[in-house]
C-alpha positions as CSV (number, residue, x, y, z in Angstrom):
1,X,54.7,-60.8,-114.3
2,X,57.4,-62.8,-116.4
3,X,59.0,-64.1,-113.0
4,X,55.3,-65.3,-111.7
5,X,55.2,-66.9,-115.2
6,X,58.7,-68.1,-115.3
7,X,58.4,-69.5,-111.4
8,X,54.9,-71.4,-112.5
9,X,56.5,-72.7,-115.5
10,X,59.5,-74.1,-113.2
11,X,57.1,-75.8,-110.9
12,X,55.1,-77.5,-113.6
13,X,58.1,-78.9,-114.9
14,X,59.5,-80.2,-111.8
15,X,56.3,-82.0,-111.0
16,X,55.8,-83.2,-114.5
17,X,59.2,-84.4,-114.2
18,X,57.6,-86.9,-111.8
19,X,54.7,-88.2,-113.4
20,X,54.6,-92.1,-114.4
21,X,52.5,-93.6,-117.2
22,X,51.5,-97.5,-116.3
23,X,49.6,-100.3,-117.5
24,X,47.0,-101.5,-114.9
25,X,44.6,-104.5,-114.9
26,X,42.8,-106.7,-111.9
27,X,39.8,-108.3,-111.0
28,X,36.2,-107.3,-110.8
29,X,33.2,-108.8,-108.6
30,X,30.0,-106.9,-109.4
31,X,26.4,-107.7,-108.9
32,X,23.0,-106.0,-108.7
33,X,20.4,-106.2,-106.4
34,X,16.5,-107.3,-106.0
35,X,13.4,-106.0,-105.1
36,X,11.8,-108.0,-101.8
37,X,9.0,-108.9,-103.9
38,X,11.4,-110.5,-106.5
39,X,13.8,-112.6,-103.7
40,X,10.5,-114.2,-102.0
41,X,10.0,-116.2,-105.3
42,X,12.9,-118.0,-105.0
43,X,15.3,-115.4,-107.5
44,X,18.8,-114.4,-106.3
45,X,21.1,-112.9,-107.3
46,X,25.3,-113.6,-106.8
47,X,28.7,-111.6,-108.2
48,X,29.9,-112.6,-111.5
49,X,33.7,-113.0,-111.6
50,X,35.0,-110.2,-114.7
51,X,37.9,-108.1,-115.3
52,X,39.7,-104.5,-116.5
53,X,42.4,-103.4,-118.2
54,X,44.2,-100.7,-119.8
55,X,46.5,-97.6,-118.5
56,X,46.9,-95.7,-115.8
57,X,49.1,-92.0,-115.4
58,X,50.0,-91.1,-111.6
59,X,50.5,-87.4,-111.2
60,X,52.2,-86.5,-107.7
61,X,51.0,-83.1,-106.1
62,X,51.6,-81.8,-103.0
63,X,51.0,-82.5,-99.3
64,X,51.2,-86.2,-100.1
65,X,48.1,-86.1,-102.7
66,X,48.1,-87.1,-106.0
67,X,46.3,-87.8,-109.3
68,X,45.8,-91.0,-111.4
69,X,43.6,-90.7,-114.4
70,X,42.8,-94.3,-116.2
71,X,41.2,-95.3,-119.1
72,X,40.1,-99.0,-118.8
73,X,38.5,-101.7,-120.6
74,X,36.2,-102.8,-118.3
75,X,34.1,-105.5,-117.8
76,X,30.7,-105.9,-115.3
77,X,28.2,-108.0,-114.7
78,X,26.0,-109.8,-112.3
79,X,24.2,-113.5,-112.0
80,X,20.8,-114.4,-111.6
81,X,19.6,-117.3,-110.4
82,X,16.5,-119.3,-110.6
83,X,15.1,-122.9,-110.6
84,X,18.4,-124.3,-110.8
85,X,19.2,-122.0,-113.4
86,X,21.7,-119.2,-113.8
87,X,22.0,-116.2,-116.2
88,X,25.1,-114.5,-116.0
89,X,24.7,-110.6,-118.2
90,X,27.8,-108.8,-118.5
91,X,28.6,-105.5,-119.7
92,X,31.9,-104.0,-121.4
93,X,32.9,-100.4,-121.3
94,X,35.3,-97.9,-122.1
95,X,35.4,-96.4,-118.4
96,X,37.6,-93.4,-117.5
97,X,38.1,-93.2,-113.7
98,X,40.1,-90.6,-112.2
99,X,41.5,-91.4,-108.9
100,X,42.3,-88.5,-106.3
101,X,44.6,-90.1,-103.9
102,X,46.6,-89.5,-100.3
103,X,49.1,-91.0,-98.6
104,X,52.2,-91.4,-96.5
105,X,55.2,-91.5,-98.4
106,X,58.0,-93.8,-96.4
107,X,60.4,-94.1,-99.3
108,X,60.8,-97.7,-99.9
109,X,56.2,-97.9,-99.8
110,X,53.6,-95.4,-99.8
111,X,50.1,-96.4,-98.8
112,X,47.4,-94.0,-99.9
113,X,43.7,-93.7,-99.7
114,X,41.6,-92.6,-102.8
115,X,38.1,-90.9,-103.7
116,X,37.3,-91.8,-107.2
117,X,34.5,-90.6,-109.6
118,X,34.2,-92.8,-113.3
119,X,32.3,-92.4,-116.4
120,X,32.1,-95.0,-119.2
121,X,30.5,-95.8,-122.8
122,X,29.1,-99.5,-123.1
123,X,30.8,-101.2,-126.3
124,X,28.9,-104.8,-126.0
125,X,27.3,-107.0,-124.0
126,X,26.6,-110.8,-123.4
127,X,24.3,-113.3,-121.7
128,X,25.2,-116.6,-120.5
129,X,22.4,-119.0,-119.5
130,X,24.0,-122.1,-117.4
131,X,21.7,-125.0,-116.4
132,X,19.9,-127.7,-118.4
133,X,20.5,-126.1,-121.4
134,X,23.5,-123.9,-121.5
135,X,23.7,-121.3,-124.5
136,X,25.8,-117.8,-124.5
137,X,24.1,-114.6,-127.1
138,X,25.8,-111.3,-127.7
139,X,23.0,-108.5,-127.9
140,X,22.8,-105.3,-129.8
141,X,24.5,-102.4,-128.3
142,X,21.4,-100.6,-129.7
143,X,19.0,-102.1,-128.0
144,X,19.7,-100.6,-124.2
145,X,18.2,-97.9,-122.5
146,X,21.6,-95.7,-122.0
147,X,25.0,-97.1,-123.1
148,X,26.2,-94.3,-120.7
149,X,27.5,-95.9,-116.6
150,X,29.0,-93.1,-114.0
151,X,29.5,-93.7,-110.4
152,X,32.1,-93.6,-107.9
153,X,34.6,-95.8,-105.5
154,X,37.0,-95.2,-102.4
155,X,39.6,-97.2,-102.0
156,X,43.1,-98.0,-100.6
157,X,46.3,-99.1,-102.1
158,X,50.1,-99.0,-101.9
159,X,52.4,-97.8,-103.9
160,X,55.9,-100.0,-103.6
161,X,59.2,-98.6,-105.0
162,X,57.8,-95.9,-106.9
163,X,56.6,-98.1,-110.0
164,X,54.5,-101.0,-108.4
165,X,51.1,-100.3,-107.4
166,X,48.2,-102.8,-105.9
167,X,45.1,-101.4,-104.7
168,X,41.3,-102.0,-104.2
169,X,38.3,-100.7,-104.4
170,X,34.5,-100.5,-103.7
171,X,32.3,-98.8,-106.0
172,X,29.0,-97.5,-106.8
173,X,27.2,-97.2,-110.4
174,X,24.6,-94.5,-110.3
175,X,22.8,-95.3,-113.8
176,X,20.4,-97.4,-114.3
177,X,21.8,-100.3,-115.9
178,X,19.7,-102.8,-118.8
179,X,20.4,-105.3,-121.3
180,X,17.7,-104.3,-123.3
181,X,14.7,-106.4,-124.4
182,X,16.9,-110.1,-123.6
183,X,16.0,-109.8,-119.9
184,X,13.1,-107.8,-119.9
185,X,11.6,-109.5,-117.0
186,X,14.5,-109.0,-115.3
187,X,14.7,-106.0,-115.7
188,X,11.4,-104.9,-114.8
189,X,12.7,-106.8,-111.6
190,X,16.1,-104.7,-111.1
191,X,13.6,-101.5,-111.5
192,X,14.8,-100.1,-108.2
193,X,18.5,-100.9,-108.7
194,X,20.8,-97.9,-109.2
195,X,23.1,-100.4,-111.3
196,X,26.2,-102.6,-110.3
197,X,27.9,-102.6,-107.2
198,X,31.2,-104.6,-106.2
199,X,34.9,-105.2,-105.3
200,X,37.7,-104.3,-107.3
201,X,41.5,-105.2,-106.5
202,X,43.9,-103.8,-109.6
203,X,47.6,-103.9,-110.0
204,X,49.9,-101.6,-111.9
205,X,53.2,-101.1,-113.0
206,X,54.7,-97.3,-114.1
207,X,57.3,-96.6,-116.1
């Protein structure tokens, strides 16, 4: 029993040995969508440009998987637009994916592919109306329906000298996103929407 202990102990050592904490950040294009009912008056809706940020810690396995937990500040959002009019609602989390990845290691590169569930808290939130009259409001926290977002993403990526790492990503938010009582008409509009959806290309360096 103390070898079996001894021999695990060894092996999660040599693999620890290995693992590389990194700072990560990239570009976010989310949106949400409409009912039918809602797009034959004339409403659309279109990605809003947003970001993340924050850190990243790979963890090599075996058989070419590996493990990259991330906690990110991350921004989402979506635009509406009506009548000339367009009201951009973003949302800002604390988000903590956890990316399970494989790939083909060729020394020099490895490009992987990645399965990734996230959860995430909702810290603030903001509206931007653009048109005739352009005005920006911060909303209470408080005021939504959950402050909780989970979904999931696949991806791909590469993984270049062992310490640079670009990837991208689609993903899905299961919960059913609000901003409260400021777009309550909206809202009642997004009904059927399972919350954002969108494109997300990150970059990260490890130490």
């Amino acid at each position: 029993m103390k070898k079996l202990i001894i021999a695990v102990a060894a092996i999660f050592v040599s693999v620890a040995a290995f693992a590389q904490g990194g700072i990560v950040a990239g570009y976010t294009a989310s949106q949400m969508s409409l009912k039918d009912e809602i797009k034959n008056i004339g409403m659309n809706v279109k990605s809003a440009p947003n970001f993340h940020v924050g850190f990243a810690y790979n963890q090599p396995l075996v058989l070419g998987f590996a493990i990259q937990p991330e906690i990110l500040y991350a921004n989402k959002g979506t635009t509406y637009g009506i009548a000339g009019t367009d009201v951009v609602g973003r949302m800002s989390y604390i988000e903590v994916p956890v990316q399970l990845q494989w790939g083909i290691d060729l020394i020099a590169l490895k490009p992987y592919i990645f399965a990734e569930p996230f959860v995430g808290y909702a810290i603030s939130g903001k509206l931007d109306v653009k048109g005739i009259v352009n005005t920006a409001k911060d909303f209470d926290i408080n005021d939504l329906d959950s402050r909780l977002e989970y979904g999931f993403s696949v991806g791909a990526g590469v993984m270049l000298l062992g310490h640079i790492q670009a990837s991208f990503k689609y993903f899905w938010n299961f919960d059913q996103c609000g901003f409260g009582d400021y777009m309550k008409n909206v809202q009642t509009a997004l009904s059927d929407s399972k919350g954002f959806s969108g494109l997300s290309l990150s970059a990260a360096i490890f130490f």
